[in-house]
TORMARKE-179577 format. One record per residue: y, x, z of N, C-alpha, C in turn. Coordinates in steps of 0.05 Angstrom, whole numbers, plus 5000, padded with zeros to 4 digits. Example, Ala and Ser with C-alpha at 12.3 -4.5 7.8 and 13.67 -1.06 7.14 Angstrom:
% residues 2
488652645156491052465156493452645156
495552575142497952735143500152585157
This chain:
% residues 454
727812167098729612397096731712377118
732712557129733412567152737212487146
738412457156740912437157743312637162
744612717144746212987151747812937141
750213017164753712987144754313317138
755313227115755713477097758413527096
758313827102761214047109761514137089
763814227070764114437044761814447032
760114227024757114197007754814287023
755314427052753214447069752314267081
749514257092748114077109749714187135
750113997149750313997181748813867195
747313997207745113827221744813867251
744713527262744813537293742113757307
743513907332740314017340736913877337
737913517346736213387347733613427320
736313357295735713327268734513587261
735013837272733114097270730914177282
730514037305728314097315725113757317
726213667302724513397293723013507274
721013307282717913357263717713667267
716313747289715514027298717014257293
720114187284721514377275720814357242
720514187226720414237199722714357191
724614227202726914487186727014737188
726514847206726015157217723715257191
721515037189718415147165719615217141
721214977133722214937112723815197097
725915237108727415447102724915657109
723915757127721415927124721316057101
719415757089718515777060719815817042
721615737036724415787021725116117016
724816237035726316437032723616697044
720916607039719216747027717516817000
720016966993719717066962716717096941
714417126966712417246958713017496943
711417506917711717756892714217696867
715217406880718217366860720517626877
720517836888722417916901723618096885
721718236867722418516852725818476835
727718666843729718676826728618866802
729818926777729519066762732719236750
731219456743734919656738735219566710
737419826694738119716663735119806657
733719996657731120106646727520046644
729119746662726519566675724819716691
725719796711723919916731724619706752
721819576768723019466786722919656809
725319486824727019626849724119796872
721719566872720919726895718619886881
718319946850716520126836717420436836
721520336841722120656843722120766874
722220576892721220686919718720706920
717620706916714720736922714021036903
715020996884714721226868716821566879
719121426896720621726913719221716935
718221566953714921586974713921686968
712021626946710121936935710822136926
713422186912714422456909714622606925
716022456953716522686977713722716983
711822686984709522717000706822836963
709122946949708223076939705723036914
706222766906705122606893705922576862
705322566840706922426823704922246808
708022106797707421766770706921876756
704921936745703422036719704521846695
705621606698706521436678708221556674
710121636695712821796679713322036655
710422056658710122306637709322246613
708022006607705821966588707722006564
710022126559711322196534710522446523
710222576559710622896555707722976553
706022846557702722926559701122846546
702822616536700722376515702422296496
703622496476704822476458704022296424
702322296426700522196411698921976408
699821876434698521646451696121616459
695221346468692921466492689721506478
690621446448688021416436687221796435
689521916428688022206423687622246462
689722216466689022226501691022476513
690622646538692822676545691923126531
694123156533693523536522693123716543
692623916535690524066546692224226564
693424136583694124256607694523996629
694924146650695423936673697823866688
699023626681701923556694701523616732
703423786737702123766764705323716777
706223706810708823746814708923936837
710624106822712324326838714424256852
714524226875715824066893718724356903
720724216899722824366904724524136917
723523956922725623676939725523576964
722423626970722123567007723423687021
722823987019724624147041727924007044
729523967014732123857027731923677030
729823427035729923247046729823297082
728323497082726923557108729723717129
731423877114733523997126735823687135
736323527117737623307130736223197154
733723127143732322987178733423237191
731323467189732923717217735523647227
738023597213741223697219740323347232
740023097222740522857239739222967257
737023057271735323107294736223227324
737623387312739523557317742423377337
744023127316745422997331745422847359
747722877369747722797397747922497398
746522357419747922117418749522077441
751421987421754721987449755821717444
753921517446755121277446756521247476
758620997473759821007505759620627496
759420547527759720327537763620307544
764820097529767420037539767419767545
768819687565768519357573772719277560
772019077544774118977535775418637542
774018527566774418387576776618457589
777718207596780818167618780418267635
778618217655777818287679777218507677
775718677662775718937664778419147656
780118957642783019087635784819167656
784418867674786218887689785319057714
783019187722781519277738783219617737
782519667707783119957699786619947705
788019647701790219737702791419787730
789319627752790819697778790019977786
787320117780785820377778788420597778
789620547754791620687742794620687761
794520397770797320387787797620527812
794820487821793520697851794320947846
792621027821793421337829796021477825
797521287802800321317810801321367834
801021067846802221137874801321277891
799021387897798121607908799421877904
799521977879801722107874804522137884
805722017886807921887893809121907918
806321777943806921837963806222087973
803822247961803222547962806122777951
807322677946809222817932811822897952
811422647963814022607985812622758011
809922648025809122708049807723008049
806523148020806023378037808123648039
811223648029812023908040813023758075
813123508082812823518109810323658128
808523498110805823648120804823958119
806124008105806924358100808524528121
809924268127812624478154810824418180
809624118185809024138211806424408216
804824418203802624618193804024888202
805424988191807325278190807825218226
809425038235810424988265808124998272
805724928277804724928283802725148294
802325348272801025598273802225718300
805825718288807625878296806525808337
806725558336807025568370804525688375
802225628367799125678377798925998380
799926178365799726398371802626588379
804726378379806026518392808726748373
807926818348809527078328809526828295
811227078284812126938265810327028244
809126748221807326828204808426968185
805927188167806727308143806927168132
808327328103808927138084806026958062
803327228070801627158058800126938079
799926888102798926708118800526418117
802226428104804126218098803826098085
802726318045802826198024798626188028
797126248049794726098047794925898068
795925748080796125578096797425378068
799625368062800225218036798225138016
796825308006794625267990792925108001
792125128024789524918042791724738039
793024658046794924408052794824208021
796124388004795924167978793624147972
791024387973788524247953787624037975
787824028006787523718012788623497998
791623577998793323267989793923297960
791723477952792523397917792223197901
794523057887794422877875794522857843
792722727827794122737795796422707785
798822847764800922837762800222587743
802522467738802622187713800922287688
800922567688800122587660796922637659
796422677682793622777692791222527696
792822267713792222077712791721877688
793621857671793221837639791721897626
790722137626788422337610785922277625
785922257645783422117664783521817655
784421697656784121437655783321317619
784621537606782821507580780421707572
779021817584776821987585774521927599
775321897627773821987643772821707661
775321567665774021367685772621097669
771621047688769820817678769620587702
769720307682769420127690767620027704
766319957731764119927744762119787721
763019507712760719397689760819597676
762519807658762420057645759420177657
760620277673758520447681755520437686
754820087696753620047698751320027673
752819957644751919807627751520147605
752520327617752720557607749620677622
749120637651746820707654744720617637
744520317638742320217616742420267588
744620297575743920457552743220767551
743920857566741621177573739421067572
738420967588735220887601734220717574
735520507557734220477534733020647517
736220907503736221027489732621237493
732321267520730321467529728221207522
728121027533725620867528725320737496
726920717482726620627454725820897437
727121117451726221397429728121397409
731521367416732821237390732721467374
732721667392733821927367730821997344
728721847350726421907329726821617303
727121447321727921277302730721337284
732721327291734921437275733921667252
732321817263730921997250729521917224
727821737227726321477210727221357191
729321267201732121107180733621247174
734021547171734821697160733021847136
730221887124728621907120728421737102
729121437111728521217084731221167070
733021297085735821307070736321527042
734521687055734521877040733021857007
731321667019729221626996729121416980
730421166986731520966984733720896976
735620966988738720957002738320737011
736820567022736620337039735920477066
738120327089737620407118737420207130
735720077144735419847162733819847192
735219627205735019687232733719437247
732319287265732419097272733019127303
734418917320734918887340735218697360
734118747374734318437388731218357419
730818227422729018257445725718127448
723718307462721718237457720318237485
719317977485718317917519720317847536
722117917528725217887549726218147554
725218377541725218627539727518747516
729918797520731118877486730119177475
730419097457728519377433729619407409
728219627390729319697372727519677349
727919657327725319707309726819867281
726220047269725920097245724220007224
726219887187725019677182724119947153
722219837139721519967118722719877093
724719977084725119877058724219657045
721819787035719619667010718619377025
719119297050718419017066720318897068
722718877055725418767066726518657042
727718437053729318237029731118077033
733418157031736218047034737517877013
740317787026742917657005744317707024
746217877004748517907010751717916992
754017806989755517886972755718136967
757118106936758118536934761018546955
762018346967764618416982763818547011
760218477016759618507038758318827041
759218927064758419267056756119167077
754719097096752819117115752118857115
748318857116746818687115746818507136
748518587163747718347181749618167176
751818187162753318017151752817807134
750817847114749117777095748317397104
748117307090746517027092744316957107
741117167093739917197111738717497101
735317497116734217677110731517707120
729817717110726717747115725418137119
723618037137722618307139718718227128
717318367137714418337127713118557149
712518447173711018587192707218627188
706918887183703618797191701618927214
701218747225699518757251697118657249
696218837280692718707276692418447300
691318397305691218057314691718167352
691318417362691118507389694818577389
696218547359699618607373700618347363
698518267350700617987348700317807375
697117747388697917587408699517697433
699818137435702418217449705018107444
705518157421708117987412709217757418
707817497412708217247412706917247448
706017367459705617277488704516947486
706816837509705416527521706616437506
706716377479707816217458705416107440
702416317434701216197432698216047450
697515867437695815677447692515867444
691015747454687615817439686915727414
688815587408688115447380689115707371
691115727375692915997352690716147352
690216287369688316537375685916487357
684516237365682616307347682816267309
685216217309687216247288687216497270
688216567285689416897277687817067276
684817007288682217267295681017017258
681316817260679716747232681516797214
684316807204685316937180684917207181
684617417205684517637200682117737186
679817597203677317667188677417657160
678217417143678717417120680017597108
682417677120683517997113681818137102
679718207121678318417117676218387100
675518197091673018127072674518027046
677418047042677118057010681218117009
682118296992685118356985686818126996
688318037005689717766998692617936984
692717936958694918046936696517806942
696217576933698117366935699917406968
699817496984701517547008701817857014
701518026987702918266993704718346969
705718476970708618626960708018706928
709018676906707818756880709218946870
707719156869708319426859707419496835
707919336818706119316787704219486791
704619736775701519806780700919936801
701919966821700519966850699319726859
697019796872695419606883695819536912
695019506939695819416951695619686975
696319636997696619957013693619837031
692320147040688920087043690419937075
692820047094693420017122693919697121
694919627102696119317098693419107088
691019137079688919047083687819017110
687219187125686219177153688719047180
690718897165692518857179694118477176
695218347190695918087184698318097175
700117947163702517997149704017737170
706117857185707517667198710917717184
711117497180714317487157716117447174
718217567187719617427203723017387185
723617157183725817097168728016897181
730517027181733117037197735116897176
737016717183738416657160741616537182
742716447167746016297181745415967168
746615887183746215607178748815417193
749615237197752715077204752314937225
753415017257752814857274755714667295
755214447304757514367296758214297338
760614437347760514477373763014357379
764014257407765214167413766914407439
769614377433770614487454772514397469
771814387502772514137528774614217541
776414167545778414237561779114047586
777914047605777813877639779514017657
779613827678780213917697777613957730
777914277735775314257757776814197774
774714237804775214207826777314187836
777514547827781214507841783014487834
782814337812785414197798786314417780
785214597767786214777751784714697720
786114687700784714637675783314857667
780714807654779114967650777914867615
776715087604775414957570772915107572
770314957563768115067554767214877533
764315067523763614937498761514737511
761614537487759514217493757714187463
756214157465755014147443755713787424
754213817401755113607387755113287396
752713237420752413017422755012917450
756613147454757613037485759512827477
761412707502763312437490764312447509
766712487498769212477517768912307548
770012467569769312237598771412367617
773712177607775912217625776812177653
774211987669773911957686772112217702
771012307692770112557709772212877704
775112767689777112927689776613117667
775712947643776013127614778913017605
779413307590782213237580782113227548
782113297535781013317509778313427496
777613377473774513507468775013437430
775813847430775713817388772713997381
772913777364769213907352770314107323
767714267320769714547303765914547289
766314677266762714727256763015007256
761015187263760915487265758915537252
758115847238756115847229754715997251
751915977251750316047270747916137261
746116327281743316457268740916387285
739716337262736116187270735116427250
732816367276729616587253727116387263
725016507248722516387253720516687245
718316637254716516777245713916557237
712616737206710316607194708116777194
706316607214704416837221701016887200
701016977179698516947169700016657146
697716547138699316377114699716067129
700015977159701915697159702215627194
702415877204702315907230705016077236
706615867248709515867249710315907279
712016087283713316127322715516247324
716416247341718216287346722116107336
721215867332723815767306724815667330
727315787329730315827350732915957340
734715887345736916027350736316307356
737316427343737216757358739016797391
737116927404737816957427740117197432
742917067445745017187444746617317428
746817167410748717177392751417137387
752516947407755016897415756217157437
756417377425757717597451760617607442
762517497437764917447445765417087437
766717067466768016777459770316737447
771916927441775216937425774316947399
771717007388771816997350768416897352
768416647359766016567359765116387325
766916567307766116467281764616737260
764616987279763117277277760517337280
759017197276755717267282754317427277
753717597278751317887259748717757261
747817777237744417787237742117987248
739917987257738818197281738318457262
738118417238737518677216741018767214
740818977215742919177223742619397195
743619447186743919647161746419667139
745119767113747819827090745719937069
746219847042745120057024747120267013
745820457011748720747002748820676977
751020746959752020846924750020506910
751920396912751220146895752419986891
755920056893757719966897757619886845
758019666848757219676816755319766799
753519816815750419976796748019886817
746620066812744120056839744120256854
742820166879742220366898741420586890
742920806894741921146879741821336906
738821316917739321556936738821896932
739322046953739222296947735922346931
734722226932731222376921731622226889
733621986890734221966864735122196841
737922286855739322446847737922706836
736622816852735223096850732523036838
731322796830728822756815727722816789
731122766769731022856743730723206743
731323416767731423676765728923706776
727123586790724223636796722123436770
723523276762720423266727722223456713
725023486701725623786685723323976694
723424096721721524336730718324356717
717624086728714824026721714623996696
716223966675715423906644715524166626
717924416643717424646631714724836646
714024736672712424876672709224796656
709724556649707424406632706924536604
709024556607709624676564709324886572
709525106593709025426597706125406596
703925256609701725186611700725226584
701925036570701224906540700325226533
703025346527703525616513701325766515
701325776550699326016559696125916553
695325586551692825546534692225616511
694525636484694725686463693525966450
């Protein structure tokens, strides 16, 4: 058993001690926090959590739980069997599902890039001082530049200018030397101008937004918000490529406190990808071997020659989805964990003190001009992916996760979301809400049925 000094009842474990024995710790937790079919929450009415999603899925798409009725149809129970009309559903709920996607579709995206770094502060602040003084000295130098102009006319031709050849000679004069007034400059400088990294980093999020398709995705996760009230996002980079993914509800499994409103805050969180063996070895690229490969082409075959239920999602009496048979189940699961860093305060080259971070194993060396070194534990985020049932990749640190060094005790997890109205109850989304007025519909038109058999 490995050796770990323990923080506030946590393990703290050296990088070393995490990445020994092939990364077992990375497997470990894996496994841990792959729920299998233990995931289902249940409400006060014992419905589990993903029987009622799956059941507002098929509603919008025009489907119904025939179980939900068996009071209203099979009154008698199932021995006489069900009465002599047909539960059917009259759908009065897609369209307003369908008008919210429209109006999100509709939205602009007006994200802006702002750089909140020093260097970029102080950039905008000299930006700002320029055009001041440009002003300033425009202010003073062009009614000179105004008189020599007028003198000038005057000698070249000799007579004295009109008054209107005067006031258009003036006009050319200032819109050359026009300058922003303080107040003009101000209003520009919070609107309009932009920081070169600004700008730059503003191009690439255009050029994402167009290459990820955000506004169809947003679209997507608005759609499962709707039907769900679960919205989830994943983010983060693939090939060395950053991207976007929209997550499906009914594949997702979190912890999070009730103090916490958003899931990347959360502890951790599992998704449930399924691919066919030509995007998994896209995915994983040069990570895997030929062993993997011929790995992944032999669990898949097995896919296909018999259910594997034990590695899919339990929807009581739903059975398994026909797309998720012909497909591999890659789990990818993200969590926080306690890493314990050191921070150096030396002196460089040129004699100016300087601090960066050292990881756990460094040791003080005052002869190469360290001045102090305090070690601090942070929490920090690792994922892994489990590919098929014991084929494990990717177990690392999440890549770039540290994006500010002033609150490097802030980490987000790469799943990005919120569930709506569950603040003390359960998640109640809009197809919730309006569900009881679409079976009302269907149960009087059932009994109109009845009547009109009679």
């Amino acid at each position: 058993m490995m050796d770990a000094r323990v923080f506030q009842g946590a393990e703290v474990l050296t990088t070393a001690q995490k990445n020994a024995n092939d990364k077992q710790w990375y497997k470990d937790k894996i496994q841990m926090l792959d729920m299998g079919n233990n995931r289902s929450t249940y409400n006060s009415n014992g419905v589990s959590e993903y029987h009622r999603m799956k059941v507002n899925y098929d509603l919008f798409n025009n489907i119904l739980d025939l179980k939900d009725f068996e009071y209203v149809c099979k009154p008698f129970g199932n021995e006489v069997g069900e009465l002599p009309a047909k539960m059917v559903n009259r759908d009065i709920l897609s369209n307003k599902i369908k008008v919210i996607l429209g109006l999100e579709a509709t939205r602009p995206f007006d994200y802006s890039v702002i750089a909140t770094n020093p260097e970029a502060t102080t950039r905008k602040e000299q930006k700002e001082t320029e055009m001041l003084k440009d002003f300033v000295i425009n202010s003073i130098i062009t009614p000179i530049k105004q008189n020599l102009e007028v003198e000038a006319q005057k000698q070249a031709q000799g007579r004295e200018l009109s008054k209107e050849e005067v006031a258009q000679i003036n006009q050319q004069v200032a819109e050359q030397l026009k300058a922003m007034t303080p107040e003009e400059v101000k209003l520009y400088m919070e609107r309009d101008h932009q920081d070169p990294a600004e700008a730059l980093n503003q191009h690439l999020l255009n050029y994402l937004k167009e290459r990820e398709k955000t506004n169809r995705k947003f679209n997507l996760g608005t759609k499962h918000a709707a039907l769900t009230a679960k919205e989830f996002y994943w983010v983060g980079e693939i090939n060395g490529e950053p991207s976007m993914r929209v997550c499906n509800p009914r594949r997702c499994n979190y912890d999070k406190s009730p103090e916490t409103e958003f899931v990347e805050d959360g502890e951790w969180f599992s998704y449930e990808y399924r691919m066919t063996p030509s995007q998994v070895i896209s995915f994983f690229a040069d990570e895997l071997t030929k062993e993997d490969i011929k790995k992944i082409y032999s669990d898949y075959k097995a896919y296909l020659t018999r259910p594997l239920t034990e590695d899919l999602f339990n929807f009581s009496q739903y059975s398994y989805n026909e797309e998720d048979r012909n497909t591999m189940r890659v789990l990818h699961v993200t969590w926080r964990a306690l890493r314990e860093i050191g921070f150096l305060k030396y002196i460089d080259e040129n004699g100016e003190e300087q601090m960066t971070i050292v990881d756990e194993n460094y040791k003080l060396n005052p002869e190469a001009g360290d001045i102090s070194l305090v070690k601090e534990v942070l929490p920090e985020i690792y994922e892994g992916y489990k590919i098929g049932s014991a084929l494990f990749k990717k177990l690392r640190p999440v890549p770039g996760q540290f994006r500010d060094m002033d609150n490097l005790y802030n980490q987000k997890l790469p799943y990005y979301g919120t569930v709506y109205d569950s603040e003390n109850s359960v998640p109640t989304s809009i197809m919730d809400r309006g569900k009881v007025w679409q079976y009302y519909l269907n149960i009087v038109y059932y009994r109109l049925e009845m009547v009109m058999a009679a």
